[in-house]
C-alpha positions in Angstrom: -18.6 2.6 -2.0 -15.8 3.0 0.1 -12.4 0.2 0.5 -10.2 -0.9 3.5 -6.8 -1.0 2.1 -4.7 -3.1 4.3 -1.5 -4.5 3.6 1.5 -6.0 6.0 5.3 -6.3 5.4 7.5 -8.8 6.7 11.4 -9.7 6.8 10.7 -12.5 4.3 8.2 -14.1 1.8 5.8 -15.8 4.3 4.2 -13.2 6.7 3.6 -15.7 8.9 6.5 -17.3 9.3 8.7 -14.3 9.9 9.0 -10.9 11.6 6.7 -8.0 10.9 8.0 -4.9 9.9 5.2 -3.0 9.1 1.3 -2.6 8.9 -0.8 -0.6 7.5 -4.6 0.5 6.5 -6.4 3.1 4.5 -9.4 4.4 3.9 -10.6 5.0 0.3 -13.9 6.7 -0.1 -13.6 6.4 -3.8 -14.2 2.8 -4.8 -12.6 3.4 -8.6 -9.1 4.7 -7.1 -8.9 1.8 -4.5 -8.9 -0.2 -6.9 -6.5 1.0 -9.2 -4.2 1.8 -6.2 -1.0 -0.3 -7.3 -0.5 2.2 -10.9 0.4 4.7 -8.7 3.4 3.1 -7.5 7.3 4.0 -8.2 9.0 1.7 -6.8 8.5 -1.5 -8.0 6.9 -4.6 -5.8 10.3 -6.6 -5.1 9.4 -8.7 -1.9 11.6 -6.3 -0.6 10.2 -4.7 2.8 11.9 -1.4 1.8 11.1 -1.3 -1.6 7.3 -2.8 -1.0 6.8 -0.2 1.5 8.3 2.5 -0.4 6.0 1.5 -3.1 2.8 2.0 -0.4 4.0 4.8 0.4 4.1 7.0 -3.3 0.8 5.4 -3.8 -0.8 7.1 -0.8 1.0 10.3 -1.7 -0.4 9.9 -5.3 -4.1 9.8 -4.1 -3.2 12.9 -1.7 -2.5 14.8 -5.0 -5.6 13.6 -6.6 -7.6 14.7 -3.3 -8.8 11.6 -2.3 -9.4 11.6 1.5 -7.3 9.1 3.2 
């Protein structure tokens, strides 16, 4: 089974209430990983755009290293 990973990042705490910043999606062909995707974060989840996407971002690179295809 494969997973959609989708995740935004806004200026502040309600998406929809402020700016957008960034948005992403992933595919994950390997249904275990996807959903054990947060562990692989550094940085921790703040709220903070940088620090959430940051966060995203070593995860992705973590599953590179593991040779998941994303």
């Amino acid at each position: 089974m494969s997973f959609i990973i989708v995740d935004v990042e806004a200026d502040g705490p309600i998406p929809a209430e402020f700016s957008m910043v960034c948005f992403g999606a992933v595919l994950v062909k390997d249904a275990y990983k996807a959903t054990e995707w947060k562990k692989y974060r550094v940085t921790a989840h703040t709220h903070n755009p940088v620090d959430d996407a940051r966060g995203n971002a070593e995860a992705l690179k973590k599953f590179k290293e593991l040779g998941l295809k994303i």
